[in-house]
N, C-alpha and C positions, 0 to 999 in steps of 0.2 A: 139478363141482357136480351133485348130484343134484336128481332130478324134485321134491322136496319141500324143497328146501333155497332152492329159489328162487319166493317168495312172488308176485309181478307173476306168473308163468305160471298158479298156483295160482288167481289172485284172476282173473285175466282168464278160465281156464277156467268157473269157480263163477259169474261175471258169464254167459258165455255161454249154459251152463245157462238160467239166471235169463231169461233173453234167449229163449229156445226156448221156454220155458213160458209164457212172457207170449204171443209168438207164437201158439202151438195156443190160449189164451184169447183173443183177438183174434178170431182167424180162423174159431175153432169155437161160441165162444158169442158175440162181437155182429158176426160177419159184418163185419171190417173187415179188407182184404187191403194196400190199395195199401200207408198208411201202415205197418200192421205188418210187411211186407215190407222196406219201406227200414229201418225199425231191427234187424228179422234181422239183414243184410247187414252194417250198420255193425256190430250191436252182438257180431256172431260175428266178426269182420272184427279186433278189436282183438286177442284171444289169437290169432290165426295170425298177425298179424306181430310178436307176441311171441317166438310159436315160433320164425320166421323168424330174428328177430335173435339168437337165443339158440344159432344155427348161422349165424352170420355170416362173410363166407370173409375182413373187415376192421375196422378200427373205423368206418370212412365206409358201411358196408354195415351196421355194426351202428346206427349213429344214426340213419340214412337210413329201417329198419324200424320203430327206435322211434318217430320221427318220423310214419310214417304212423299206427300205433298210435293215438297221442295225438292226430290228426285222425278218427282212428274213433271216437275216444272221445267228442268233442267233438260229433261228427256226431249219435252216439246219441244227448245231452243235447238234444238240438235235439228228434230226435225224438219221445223221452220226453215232453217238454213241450209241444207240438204233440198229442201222443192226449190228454196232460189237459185241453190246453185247448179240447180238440173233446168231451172228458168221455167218450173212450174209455177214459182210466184215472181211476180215482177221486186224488187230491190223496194219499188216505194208502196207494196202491200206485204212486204216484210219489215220494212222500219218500222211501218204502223204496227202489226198485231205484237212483233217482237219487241217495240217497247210496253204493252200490257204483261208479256212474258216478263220482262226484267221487272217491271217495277213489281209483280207477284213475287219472285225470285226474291228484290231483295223487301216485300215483305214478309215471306215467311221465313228465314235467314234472322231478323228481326225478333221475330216471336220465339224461334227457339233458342235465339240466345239469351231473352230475357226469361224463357221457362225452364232452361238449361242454370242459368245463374240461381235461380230462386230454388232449383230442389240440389246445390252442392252444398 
């Protein structure tokens, strides 16, 4: 499978992007570190264990990565929604990155119920 043939790594990279810029805005123009911090981590945290399970040495190593995946993911929407609700992000720079969030959410939800179905 090639780098581009596999859309979840695509989308989760593009997401983290998306994730870093929001960060340097955060951090550099209204001076808010703690909270933008923890969503970094999560929200760069979901394409590395993409990556991860995409060199998995089984299929229980491969679930197991996407599994945390889909808990980063989740983590981030917490975050996301916690800076709007402190009105560090405006409502319409949270629709935006927070529907990249769901549609990750519900691709990886996706993947391990089809990788979950295939090793019962």
């Amino acid at each position: 499978m090639t780098r581009k043939d596999n859309s979840i790594a695509e989308k989760s990279m593009s997401f983290a992007v998306r994730i870093v810029g929001m960060f340097r805005l955060l951090t550099e123009k209204k001076r808010e570190c703690v909270m933008s911090k923890q969503v970094l981590r999560s929200g760069t945290s979901i394409g590395a264990n993409v990556r991860e399970a995409n060199s998995a040495q089984s299929k229980a190593d491969f679930i197991s990565k996407m599994a945390i995946a889909l808990k980063e993911c989740d983590e981030t929407g917490y975050w996301l929604e916690l800076l709007t609700r402190t009105e560090y992000l405006s409502w319409e720079e949270y629709d935006s990155i927070n529907a990249d969030c769901r549609e990750l959410f519900a691709m990886l939800t996706a993947i391990l119920k089809s990788a979950r179905r295939t090793t019962s």
